[in-house]
DRENTORKOL-3810 file (N, C-alpha, C; in nm, 4 decimals):
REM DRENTORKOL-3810
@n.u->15.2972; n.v->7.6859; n.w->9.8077; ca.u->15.1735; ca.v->7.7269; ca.w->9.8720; c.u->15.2010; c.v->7.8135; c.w->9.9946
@n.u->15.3238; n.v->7.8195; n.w->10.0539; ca.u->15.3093; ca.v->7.8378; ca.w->10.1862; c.u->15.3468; c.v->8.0231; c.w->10.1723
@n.u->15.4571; n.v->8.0374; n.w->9.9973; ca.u->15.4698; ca.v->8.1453; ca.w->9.9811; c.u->15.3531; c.v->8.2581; c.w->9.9682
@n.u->15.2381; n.v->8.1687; n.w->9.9397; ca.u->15.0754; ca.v->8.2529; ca.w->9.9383; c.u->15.0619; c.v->8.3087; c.w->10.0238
@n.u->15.0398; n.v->8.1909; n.w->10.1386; ca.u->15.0026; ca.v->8.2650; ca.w->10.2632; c.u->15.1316; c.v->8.3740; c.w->10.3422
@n.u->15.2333; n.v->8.3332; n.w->10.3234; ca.u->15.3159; ca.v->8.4456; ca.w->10.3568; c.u->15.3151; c.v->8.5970; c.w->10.3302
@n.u->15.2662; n.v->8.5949; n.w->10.1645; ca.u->15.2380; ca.v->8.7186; ca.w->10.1141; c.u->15.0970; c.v->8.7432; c.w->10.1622
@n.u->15.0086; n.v->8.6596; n.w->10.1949; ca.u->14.8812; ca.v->8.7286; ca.w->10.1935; c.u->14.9341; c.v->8.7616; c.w->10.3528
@n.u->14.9904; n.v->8.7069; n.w->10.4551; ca.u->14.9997; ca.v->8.7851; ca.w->10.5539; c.u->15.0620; c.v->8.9054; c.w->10.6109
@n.u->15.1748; n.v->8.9221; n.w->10.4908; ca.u->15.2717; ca.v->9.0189; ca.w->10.4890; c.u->15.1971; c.v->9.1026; c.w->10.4022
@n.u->15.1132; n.v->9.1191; n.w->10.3567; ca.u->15.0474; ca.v->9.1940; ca.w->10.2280; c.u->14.9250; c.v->9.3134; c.w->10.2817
@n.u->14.8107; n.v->9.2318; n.w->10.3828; ca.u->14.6913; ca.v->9.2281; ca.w->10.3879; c.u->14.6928; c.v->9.2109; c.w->10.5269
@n.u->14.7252; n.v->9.1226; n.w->10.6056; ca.u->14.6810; ca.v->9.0776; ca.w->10.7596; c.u->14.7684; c.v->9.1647; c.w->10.8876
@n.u->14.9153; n.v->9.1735; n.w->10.8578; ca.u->15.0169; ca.v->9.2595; ca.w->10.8976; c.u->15.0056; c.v->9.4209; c.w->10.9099
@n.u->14.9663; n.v->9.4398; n.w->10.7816; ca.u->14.9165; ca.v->9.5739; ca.w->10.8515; c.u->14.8385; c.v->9.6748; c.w->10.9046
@n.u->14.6996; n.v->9.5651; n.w->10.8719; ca.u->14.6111; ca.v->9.6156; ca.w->10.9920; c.u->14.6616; c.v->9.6016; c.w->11.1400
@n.u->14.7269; n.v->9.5145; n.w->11.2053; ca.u->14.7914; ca.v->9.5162; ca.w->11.3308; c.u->14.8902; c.v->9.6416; c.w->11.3081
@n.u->14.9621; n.v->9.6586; n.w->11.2533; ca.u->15.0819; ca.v->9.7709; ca.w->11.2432; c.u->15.0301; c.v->9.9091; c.w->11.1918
@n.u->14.8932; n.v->9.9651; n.w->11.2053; ca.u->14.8558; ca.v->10.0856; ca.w->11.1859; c.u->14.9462; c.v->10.2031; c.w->11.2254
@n.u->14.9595; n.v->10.3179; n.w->11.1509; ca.u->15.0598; ca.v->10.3993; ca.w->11.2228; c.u->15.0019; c.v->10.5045; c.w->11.2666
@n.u->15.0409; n.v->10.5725; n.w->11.3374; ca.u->15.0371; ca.v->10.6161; ca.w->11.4637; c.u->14.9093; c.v->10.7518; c.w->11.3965
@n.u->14.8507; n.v->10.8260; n.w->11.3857; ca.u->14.7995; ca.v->10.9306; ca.w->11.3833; c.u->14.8250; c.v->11.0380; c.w->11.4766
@n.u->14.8357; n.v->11.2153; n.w->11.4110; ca.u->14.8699; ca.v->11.2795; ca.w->11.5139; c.u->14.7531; c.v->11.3832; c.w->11.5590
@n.u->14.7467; n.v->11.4059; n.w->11.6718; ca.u->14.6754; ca.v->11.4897; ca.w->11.7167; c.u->14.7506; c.v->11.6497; c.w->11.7838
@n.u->14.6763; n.v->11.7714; n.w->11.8419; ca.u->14.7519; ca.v->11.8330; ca.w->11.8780; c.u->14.6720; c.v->11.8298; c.w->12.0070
@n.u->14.7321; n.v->11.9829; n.w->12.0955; ca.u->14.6838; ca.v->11.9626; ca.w->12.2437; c.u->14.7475; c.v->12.1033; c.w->12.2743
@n.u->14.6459; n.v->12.1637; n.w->12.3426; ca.u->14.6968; ca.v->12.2861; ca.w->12.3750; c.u->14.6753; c.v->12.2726; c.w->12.5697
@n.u->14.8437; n.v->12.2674; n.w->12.6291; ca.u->14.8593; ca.v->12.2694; ca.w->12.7464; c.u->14.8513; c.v->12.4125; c.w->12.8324
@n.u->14.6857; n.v->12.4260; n.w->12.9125; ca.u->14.6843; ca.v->12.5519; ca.w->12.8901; c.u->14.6779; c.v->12.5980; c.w->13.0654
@n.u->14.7875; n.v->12.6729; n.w->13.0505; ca.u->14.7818; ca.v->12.7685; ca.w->13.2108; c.u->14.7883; c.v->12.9181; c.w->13.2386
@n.u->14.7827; n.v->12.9376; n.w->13.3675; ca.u->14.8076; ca.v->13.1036; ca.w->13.3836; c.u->14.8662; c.v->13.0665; c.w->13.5280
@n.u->14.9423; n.v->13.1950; n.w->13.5169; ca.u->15.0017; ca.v->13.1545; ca.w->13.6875; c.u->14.9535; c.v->13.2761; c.w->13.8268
@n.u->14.9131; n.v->13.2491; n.w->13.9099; ca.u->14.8270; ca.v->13.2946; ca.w->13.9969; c.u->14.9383; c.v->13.3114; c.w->14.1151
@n.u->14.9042; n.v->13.3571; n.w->14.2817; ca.u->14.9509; ca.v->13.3865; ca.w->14.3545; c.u->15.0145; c.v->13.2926; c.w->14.4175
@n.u->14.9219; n.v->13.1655; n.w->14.4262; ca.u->14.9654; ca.v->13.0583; ca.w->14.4556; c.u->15.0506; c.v->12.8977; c.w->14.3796
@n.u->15.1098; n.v->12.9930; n.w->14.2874; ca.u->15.1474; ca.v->12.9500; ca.w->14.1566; c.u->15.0595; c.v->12.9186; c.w->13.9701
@n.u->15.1577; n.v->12.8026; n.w->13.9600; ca.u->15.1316; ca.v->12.7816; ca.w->13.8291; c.u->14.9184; c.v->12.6594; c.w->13.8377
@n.u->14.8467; n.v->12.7148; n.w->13.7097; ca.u->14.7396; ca.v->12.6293; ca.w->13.7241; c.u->14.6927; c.v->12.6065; c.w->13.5623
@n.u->14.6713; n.v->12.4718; n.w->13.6045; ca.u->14.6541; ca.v->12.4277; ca.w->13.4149; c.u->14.5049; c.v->12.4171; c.w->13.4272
@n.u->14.4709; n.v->12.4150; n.w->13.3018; ca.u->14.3223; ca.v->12.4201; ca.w->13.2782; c.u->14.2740; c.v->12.2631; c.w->13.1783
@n.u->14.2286; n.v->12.1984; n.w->13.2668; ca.u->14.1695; ca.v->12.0570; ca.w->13.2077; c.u->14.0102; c.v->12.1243; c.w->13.1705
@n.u->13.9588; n.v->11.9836; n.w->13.0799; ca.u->13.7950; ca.v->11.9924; ca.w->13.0264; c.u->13.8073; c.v->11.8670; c.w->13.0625
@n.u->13.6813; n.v->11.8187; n.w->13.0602; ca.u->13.6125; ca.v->11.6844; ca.w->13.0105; c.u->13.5646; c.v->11.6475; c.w->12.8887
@n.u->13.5998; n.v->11.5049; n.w->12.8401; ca.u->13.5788; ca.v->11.4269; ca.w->12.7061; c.u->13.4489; c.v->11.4464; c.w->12.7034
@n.u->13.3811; n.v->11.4527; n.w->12.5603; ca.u->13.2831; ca.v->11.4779; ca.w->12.5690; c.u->13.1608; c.v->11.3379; c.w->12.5851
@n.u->13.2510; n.v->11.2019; n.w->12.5441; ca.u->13.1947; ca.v->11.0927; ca.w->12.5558; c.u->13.1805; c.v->11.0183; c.w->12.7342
@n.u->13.2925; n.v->11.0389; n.w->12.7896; ca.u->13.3580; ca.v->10.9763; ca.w->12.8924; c.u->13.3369; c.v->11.0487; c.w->13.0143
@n.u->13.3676; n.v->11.1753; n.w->12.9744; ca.u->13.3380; ca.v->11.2466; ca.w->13.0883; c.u->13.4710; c.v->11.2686; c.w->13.1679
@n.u->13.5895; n.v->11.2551; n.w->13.0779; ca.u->13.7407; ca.v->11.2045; ca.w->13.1827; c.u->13.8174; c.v->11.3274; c.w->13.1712
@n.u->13.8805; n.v->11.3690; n.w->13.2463; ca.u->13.9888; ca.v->11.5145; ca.w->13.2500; c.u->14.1000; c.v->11.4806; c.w->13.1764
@n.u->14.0993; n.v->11.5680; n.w->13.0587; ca.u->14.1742; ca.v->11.6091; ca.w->12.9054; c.u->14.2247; c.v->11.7203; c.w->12.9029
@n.u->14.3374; n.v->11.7375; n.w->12.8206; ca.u->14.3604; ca.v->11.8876; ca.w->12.7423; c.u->14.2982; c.v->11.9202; c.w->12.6156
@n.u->14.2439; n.v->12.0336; n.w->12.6173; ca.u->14.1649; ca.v->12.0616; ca.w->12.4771; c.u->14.3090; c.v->12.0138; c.w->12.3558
@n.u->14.2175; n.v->11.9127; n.w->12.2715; ca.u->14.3347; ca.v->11.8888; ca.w->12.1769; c.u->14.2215; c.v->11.8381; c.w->12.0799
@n.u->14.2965; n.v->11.8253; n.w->11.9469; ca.u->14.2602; ca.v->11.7740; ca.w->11.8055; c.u->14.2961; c.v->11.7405; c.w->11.7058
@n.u->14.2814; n.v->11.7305; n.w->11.5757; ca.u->14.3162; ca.v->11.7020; ca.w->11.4907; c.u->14.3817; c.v->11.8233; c.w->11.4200
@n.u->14.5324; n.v->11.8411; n.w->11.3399; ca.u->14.5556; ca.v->11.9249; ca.w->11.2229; c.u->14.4428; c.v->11.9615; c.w->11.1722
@n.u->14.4645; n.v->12.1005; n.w->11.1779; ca.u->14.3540; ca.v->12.1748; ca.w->11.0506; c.u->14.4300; c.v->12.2260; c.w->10.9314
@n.u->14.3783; n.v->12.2123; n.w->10.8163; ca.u->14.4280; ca.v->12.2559; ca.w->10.7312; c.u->14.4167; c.v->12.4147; c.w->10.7093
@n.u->14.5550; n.v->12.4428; n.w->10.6786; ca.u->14.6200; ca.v->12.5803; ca.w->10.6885; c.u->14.6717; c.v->12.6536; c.w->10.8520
@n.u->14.6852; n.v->12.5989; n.w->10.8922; ca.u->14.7080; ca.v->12.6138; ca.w->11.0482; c.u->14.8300; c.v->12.5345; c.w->11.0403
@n.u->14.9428; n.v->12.6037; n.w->11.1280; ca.u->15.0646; ca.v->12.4610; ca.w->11.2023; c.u->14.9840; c.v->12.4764; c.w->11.3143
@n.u->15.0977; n.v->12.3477; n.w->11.3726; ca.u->15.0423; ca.v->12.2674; ca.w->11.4877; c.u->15.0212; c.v->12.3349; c.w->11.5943
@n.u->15.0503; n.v->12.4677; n.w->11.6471; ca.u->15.0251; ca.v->12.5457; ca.w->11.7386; c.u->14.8907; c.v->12.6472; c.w->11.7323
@n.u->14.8459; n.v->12.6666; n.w->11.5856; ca.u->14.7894; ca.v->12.7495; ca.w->11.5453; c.u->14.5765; c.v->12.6333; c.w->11.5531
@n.u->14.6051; n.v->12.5125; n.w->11.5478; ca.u->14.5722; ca.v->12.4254; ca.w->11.5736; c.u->14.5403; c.v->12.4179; c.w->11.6984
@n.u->14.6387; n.v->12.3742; n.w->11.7835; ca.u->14.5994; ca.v->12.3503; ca.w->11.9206; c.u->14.5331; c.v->12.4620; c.w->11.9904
@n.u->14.5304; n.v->12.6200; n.w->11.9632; ca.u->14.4808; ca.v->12.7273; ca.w->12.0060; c.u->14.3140; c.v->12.7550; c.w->11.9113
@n.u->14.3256; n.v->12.7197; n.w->11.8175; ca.u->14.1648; ca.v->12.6758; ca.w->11.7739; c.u->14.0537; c.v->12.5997; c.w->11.8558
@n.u->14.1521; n.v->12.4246; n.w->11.8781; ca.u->14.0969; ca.v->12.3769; ca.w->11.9886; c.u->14.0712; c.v->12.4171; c.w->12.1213
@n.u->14.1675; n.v->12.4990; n.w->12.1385; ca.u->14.2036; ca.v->12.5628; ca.w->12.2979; c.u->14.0281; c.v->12.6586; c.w->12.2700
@n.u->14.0301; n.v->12.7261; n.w->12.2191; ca.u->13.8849; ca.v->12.7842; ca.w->12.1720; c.u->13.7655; c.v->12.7320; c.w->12.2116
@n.u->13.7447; n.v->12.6295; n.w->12.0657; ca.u->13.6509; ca.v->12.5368; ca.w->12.0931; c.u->13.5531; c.v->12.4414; c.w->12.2202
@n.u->13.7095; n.v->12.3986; n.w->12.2545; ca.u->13.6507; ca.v->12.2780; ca.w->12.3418; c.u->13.6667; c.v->12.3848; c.w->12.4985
@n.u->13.7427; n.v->12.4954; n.w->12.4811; ca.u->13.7757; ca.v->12.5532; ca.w->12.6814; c.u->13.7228; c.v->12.7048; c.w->12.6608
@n.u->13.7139; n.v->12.7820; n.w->12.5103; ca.u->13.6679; ca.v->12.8994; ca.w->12.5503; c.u->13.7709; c.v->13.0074; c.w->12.5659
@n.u->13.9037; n.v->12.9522; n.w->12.5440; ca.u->14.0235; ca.v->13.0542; ca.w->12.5433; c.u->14.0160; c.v->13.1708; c.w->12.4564
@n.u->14.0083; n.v->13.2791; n.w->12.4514; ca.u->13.9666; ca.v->13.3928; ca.w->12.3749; c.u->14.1219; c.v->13.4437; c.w->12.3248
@n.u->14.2043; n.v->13.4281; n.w->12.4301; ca.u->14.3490; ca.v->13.5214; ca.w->12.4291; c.u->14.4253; c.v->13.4312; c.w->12.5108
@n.u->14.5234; n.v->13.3700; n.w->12.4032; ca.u->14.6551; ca.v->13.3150; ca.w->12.4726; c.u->14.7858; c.v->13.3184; c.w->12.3978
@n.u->14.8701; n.v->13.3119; n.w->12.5026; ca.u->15.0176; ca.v->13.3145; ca.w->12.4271; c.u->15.0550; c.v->13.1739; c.w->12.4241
@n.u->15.0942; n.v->13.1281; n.w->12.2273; ca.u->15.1267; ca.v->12.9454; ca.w->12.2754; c.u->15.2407; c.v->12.9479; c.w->12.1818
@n.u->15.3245; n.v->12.8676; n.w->12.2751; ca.u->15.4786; ca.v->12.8499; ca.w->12.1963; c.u->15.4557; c.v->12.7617; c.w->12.0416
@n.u->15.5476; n.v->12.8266; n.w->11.9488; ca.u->15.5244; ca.v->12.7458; ca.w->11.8448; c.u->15.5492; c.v->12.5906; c.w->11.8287
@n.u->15.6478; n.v->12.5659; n.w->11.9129; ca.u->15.7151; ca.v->12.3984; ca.w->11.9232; c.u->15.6318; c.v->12.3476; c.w->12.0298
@n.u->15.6585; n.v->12.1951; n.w->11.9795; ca.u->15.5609; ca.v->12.1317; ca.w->12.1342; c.u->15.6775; c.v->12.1087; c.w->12.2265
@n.u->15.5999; n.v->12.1052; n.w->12.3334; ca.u->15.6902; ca.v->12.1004; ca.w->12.4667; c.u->15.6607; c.v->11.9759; c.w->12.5251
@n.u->15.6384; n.v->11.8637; n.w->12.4437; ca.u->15.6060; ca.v->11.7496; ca.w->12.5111; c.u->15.5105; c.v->11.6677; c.w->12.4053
@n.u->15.4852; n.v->11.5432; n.w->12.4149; ca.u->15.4175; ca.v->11.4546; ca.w->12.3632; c.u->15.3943; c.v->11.3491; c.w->12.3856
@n.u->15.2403; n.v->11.2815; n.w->12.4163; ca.u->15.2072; ca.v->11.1664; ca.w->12.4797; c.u->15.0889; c.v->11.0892; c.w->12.3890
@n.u->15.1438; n.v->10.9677; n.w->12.3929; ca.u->15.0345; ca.v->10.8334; ca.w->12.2997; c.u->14.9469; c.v->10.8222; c.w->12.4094
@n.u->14.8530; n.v->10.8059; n.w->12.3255; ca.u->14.7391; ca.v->10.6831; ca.w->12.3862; c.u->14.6249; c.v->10.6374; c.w->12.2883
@n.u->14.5227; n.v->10.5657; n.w->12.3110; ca.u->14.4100; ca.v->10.5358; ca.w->12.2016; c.u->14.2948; c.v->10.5346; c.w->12.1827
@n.u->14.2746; n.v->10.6270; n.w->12.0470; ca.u->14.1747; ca.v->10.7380; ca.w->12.1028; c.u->14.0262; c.v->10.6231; c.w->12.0412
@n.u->13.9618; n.v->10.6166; n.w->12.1472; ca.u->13.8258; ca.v->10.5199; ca.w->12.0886; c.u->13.7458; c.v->10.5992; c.w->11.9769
@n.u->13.6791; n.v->10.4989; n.w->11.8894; ca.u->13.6047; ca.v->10.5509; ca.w->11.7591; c.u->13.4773; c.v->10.5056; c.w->11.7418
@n.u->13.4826; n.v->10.4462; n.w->11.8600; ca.u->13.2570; ca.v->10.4015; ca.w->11.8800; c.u->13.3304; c.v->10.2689; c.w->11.8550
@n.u->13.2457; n.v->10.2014; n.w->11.8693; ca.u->13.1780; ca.v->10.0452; ca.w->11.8874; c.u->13.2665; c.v->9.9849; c.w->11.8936
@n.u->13.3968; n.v->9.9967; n.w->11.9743; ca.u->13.5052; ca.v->9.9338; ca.w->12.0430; c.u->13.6438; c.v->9.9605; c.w->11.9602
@n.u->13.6160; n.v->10.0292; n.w->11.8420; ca.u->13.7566; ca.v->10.0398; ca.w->11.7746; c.u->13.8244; c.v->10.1633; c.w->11.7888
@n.u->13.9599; n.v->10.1176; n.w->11.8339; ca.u->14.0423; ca.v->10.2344; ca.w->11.8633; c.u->14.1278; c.v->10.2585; c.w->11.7553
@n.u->14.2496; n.v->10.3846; n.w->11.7557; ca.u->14.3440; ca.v->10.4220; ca.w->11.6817; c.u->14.4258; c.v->10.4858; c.w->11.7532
@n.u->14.5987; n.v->10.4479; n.w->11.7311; ca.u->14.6855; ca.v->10.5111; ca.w->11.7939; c.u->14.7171; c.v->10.6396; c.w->11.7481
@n.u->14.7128; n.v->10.6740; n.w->11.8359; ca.u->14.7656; ca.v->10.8373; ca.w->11.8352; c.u->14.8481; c.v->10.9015; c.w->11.9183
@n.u->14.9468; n.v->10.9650; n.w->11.7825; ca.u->15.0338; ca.v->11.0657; ca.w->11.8882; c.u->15.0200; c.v->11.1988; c.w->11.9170
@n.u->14.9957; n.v->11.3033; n.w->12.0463; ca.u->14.9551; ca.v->11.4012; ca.w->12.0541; c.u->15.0902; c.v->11.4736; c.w->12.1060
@n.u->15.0668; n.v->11.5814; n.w->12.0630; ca.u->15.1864; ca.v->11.7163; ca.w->12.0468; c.u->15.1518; c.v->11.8450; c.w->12.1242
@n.u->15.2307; n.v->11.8309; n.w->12.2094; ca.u->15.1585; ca.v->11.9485; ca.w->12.3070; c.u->15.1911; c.v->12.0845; c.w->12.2795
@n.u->15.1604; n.v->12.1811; n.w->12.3050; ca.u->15.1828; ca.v->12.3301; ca.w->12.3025; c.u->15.1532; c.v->12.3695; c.w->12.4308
@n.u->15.2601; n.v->12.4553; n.w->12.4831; ca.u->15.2138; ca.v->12.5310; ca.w->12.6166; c.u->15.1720; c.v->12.6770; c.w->12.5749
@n.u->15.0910; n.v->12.7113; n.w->12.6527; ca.u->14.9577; ca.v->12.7794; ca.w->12.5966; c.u->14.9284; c.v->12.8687; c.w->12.7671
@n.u->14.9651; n.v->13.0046; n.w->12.6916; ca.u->14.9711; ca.v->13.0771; ca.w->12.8880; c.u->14.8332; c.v->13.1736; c.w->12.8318
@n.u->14.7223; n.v->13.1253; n.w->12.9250; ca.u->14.6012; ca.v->13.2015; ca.w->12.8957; c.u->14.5841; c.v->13.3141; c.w->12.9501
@n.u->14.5522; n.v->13.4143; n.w->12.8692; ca.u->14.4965; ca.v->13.5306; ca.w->12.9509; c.u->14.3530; c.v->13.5829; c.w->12.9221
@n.u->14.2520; n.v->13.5132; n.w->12.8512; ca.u->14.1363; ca.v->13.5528; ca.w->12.8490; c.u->14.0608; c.v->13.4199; c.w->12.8470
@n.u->13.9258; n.v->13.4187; n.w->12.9019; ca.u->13.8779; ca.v->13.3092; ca.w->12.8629; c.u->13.7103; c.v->13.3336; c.w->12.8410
@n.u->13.5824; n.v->13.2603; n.w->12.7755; ca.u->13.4683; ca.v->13.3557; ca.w->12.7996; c.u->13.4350; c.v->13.2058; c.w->12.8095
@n.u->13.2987; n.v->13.2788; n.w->12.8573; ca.u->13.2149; ca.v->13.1867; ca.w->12.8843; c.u->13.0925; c.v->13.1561; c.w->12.7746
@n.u->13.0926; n.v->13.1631; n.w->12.6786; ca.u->13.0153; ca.v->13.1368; ca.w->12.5998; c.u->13.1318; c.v->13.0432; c.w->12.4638
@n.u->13.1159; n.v->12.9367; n.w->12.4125; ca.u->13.2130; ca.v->12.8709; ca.w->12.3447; c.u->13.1593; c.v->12.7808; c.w->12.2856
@n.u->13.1551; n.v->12.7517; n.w->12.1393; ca.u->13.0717; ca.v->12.6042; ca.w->12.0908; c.u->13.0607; c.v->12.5085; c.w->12.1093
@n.u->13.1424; n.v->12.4659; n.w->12.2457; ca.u->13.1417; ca.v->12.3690; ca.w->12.3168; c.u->13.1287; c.v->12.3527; c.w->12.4860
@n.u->13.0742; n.v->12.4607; n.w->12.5053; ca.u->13.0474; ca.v->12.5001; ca.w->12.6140; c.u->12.9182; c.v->12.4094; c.w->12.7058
@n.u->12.8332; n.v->12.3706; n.w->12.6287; ca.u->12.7431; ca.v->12.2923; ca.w->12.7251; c.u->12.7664; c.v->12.1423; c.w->12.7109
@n.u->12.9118; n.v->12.0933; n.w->12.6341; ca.u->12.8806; ca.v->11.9728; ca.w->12.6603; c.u->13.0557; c.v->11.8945; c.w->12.7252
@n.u->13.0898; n.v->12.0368; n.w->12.7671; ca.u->13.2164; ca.v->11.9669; ca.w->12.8605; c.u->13.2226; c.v->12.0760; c.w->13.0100
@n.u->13.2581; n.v->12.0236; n.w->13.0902; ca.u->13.3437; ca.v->12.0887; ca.w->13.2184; c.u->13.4841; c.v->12.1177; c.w->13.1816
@n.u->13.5165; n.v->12.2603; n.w->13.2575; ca.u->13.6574; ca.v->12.2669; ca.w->13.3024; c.u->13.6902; c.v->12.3815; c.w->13.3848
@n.u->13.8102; n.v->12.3327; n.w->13.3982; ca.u->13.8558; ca.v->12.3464; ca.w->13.5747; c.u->13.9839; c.v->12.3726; c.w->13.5451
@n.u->14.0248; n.v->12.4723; n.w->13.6861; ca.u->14.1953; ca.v->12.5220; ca.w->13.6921; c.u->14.2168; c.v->12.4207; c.w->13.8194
@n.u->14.3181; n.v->12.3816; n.w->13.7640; ca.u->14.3682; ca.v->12.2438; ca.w->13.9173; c.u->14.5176; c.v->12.2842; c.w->13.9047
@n.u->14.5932; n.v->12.2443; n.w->13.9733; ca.u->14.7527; ca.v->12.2500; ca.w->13.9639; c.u->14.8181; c.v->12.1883; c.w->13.9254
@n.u->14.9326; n.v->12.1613; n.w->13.8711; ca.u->14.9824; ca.v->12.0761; ca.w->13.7689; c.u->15.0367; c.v->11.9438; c.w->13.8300
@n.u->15.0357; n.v->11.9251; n.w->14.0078; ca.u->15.0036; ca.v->11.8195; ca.w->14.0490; c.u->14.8626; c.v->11.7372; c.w->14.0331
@n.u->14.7672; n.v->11.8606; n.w->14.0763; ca.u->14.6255; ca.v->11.7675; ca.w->14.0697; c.u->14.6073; c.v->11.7125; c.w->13.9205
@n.u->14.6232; n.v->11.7997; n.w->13.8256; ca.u->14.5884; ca.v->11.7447; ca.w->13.6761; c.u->14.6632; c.v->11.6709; c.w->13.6588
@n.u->14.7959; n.v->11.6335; n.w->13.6877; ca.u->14.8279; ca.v->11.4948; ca.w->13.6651; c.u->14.8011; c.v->11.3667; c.w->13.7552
@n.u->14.7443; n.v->11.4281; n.w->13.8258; ca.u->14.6616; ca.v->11.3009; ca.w->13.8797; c.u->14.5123; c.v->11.2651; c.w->13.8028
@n.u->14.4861; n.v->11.3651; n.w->13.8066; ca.u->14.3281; ca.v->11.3601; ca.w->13.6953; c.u->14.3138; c.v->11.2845; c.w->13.5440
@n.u->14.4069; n.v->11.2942; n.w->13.4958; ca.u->14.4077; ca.v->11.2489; ca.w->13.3298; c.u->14.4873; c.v->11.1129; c.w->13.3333
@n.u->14.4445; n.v->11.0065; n.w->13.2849; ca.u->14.4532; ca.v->10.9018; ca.w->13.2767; c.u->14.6209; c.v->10.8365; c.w->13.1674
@n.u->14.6432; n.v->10.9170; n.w->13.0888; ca.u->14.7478; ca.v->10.9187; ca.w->13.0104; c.u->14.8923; c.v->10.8990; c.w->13.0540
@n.u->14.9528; n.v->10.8078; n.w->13.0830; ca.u->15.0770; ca.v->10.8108; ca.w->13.1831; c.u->15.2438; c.v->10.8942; c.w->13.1324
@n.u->15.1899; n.v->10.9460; n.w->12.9904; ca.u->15.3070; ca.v->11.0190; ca.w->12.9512; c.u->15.2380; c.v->11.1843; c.w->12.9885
@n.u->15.1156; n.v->11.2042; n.w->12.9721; ca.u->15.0747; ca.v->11.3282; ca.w->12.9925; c.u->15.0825; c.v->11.3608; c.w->13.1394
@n.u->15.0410; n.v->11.2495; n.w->13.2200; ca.u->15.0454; ca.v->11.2258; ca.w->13.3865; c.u->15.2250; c.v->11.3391; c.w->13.4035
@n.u->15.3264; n.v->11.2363; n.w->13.3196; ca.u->15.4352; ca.v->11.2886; ca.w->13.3556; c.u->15.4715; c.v->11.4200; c.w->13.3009
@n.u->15.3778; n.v->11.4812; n.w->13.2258; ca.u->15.4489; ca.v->11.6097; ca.w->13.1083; c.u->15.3449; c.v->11.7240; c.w->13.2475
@n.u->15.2437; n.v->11.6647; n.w->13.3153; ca.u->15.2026; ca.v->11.7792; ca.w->13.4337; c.u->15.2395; c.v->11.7763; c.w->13.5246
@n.u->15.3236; n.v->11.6690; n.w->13.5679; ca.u->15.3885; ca.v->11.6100; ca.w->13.7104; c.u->15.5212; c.v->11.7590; c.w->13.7140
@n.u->15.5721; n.v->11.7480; n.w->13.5642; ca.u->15.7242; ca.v->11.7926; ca.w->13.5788; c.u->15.6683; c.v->11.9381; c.w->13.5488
@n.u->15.5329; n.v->11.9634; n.w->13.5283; ca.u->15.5189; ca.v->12.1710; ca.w->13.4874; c.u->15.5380; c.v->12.2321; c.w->13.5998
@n.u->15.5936; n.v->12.3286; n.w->13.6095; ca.u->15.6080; ca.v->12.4226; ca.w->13.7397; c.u->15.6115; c.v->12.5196; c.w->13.6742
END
C-alpha cells in the first residue's frame, strides 16, 4: 500500500511543487548622455512597480529580436541597437491573478536606444522614466536584476 502512495506522490503531487522554470525575455534599455550612462524603466501594468520592458518568446523571433518587440510595445522604442546574447539574467515570480504565481527565468538584452515616440500600444497604461543605473536598481524589486543595474556603467 505504501508503494501507492509513493507513486501517487512521485507521479502527481511532486510535480506540481517542482514546476520548471518558464522563460521570459527583457530588453535592458539605455542611451548614454553627458552625465553618463541612463536606463529606461516602465511600470507593471498591474502593480504599478519599476520593470524592464520584457516578455514572452515570440514565435519566429530569437530572444533579442523578442525583447526589442517588447522594448516597442510596452516603452515605445522605435530604433535601437540590442546585442544578440543576453548580458545577464534574473528569476523571480511572475503573478497570474488570484494569487497564483510561476517561476520564471528572464534573459536580458542590452538594448542602446536611439529613438523613442511617444505614441505606443501601450502607452496609456504604463509610465517610464530614464533614471541611472544606480537609481533603477534601487527601483525594481528583483534582487538579481537590482545587481545586473548596480554593476551597468
Amino acid at each position: 500500500m505504501t508503494h501507492v502512495f509513493r507513486r501517487a506522490w512521485e507521479d502527481m503531487v511532486l510535480p506540481i511543487f517542482k514546476r520548471p522554470r518558464r522563460v521570459q525575455v527583457a530588453a535592458l534599455c539605455y542611451r548614454t548622455t553627458d552625465a553618463g550612462k541612463k536606463v529606461l524603466l516602465i511600470t507593471s501594468r498591474d502593480t504599478g512597480r519599476w520593470i524592464l520592458p520584457k516578455g514572452w518568446p515570440i514565435d519566429g523571433l530569437d530572444g533579442a529580436g523578442a525583447a526589442l518587440q517588447e522594448a516597442w510595445e510596452e516603452a515605445g522604442v522605435t530604433e535601437a541597437d540590442i546585442e544578440s546574447d543576453p548580458m545577464g539574467i534574473f528569476d523571480y515570480d511572475k503573478g497570474l491573478g488570484e494569487g497564483l504565481t510561476v517561476p520564471v527565468t528572464t534573459q536580458v538584452y542590452l538594448t542602446r536606444v536611439r529613438d523613442l515616440s511617444e505614441e505606443y500600444p501601450e502607452a496609456g497604461m504604463r509610465k517610464r522614466a530614464w533614471f541611472t543605473p544606480q537609481e533603477a536598481s534601487e527601483l525594481v524589486d528583483e534582487p538579481d536584476l537590482k545587481a545586473i543595474l548596480a554593476a551597468f556603467h
